[in-house]
C-alpha positions as CSV (number, residue, x, y, z in Angstrom):
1,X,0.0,0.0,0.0
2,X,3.0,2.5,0.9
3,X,4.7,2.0,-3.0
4,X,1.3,2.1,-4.5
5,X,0.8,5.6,-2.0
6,X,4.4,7.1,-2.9
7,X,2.6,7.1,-7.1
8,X,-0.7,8.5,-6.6
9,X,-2.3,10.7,-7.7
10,X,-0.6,9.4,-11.0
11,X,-2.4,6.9,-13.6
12,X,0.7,4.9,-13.6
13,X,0.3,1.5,-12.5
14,X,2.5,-0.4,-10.8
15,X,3.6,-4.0,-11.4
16,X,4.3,-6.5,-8.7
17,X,7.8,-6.7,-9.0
18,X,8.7,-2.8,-8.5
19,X,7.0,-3.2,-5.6
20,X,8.3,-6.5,-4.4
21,X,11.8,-5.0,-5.3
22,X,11.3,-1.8,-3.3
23,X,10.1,-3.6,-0.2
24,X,12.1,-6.5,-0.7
25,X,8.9,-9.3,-0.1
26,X,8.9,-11.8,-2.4
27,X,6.7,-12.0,-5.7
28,X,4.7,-14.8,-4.6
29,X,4.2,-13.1,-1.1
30,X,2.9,-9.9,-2.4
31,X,0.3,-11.5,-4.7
32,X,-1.6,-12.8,-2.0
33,X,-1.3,-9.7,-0.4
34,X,-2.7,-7.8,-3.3
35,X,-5.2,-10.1,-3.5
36,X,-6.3,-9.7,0.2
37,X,-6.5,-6.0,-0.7
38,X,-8.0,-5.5,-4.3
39,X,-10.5,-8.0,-2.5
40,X,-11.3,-5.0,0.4
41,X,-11.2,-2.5,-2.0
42,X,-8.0,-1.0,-1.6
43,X,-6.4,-1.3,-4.3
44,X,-7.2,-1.7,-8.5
45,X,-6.2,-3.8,-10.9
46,X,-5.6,-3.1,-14.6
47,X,-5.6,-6.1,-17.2
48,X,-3.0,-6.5,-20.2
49,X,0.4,-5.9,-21.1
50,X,0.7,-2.8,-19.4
51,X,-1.4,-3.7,-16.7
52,X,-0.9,-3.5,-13.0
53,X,-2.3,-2.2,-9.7
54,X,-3.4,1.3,-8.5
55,X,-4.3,2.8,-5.1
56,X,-8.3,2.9,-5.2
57,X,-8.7,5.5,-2.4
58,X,-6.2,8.8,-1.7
59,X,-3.4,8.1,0.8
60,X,-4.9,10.5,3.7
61,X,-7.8,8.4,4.0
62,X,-6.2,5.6,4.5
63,X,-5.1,4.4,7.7
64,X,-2.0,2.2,8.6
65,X,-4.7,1.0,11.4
66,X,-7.3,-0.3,8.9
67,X,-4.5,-1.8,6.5
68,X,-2.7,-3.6,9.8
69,X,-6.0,-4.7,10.7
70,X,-7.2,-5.9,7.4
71,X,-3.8,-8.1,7.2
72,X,-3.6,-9.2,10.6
73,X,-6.9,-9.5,11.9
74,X,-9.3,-7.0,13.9
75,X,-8.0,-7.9,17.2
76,X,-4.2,-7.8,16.0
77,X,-3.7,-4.4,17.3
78,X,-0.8,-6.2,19.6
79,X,-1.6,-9.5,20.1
80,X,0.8,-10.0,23.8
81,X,0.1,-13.2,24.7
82,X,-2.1,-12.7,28.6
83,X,-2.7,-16.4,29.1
84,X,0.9,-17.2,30.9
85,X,-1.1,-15.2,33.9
86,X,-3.9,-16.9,33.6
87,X,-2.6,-20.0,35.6
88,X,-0.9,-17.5,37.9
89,X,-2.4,-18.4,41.8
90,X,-1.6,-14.4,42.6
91,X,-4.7,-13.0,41.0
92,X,-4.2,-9.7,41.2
93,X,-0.2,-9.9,39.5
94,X,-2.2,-11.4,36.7
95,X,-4.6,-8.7,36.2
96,X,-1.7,-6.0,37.1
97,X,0.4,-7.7,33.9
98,X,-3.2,-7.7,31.8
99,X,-4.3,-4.2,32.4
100,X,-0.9,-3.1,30.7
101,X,-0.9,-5.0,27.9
102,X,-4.3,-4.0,27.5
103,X,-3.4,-0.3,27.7
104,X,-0.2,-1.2,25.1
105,X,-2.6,-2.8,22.7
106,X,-4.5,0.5,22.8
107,X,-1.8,2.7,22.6
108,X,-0.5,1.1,19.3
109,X,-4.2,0.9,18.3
110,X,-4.2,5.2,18.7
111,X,-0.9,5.7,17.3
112,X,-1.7,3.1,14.1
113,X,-5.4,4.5,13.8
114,X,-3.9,8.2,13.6
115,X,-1.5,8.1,10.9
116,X,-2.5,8.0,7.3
117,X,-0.5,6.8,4.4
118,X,-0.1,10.4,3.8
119,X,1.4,10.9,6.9
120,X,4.1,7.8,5.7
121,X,4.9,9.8,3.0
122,X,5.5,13.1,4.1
123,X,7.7,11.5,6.4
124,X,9.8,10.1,3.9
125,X,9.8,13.1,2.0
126,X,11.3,14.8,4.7
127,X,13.7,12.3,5.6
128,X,15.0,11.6,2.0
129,X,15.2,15.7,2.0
130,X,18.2,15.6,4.2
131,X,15.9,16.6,7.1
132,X,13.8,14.5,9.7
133,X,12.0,17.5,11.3
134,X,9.9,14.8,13.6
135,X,10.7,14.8,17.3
């Protein structure tokens, strides 16, 4: 989703392998991964010899949350693994240990939910500029 971001608003499509060569992922990989997501309706594909796939929505309304999510499952926000306290005879460590990771999980759910694919992009165009001007 980040290569086919980094072209739009260009009709250019992109094949499979530029993008497997610019994330490094294998061809194989990233065909069922475009699948997965011309299936949701995230991305477009375009038939024939100079055929490819597109971005279907623009990159700010598109969320890395939503595209985790969609690849990893709605309750793959963080998926810590709780039941090691479950057979824990101090009760109250096990909830201690469970209420963080439950307030992890929903910190990385925020931060993932609140950046766009836009926000990806300015940040490489900024860091490719010389300048990271995040803190």
């Amino acid at each position: 989703m980040y290569e086919l971001a980094l072209h739009y608003p260009s009709d250019q499509v992109i094949v499979l392998s530029e993008i497997a060569n610019a994330q490094d992922i294998p061809v194989r990989f990233l065909e069922l991964i475009i699948a997965k997501l011309r299936k949701a309706g995230y991305v477009h594909s375009h038939r024939g010899q100079s055929g490819g796939y597109v971005i279907a929505r623009r990159p700010d309304q598109i969320t890395v949350g939503e595209i985790f999510r969609l690849m990893e499952g709605q309750d793959a926000a963080l998926n810590f693994s709780v039941t090691a306290f479950d057979n824990n005879d101090n009760a109250s460590d096990s909830d201690v240990f469970k209420s963080l990771y439950e307030e992890a999980r929903n910190a990385i759910s925020q931060v993932f939910d609140s950046k766009t694919l836009q926000d990806l992009i300015a940040k490489r165009k900024h860091t490719i500029d010389g300048f990271d001007y995040s803190i």
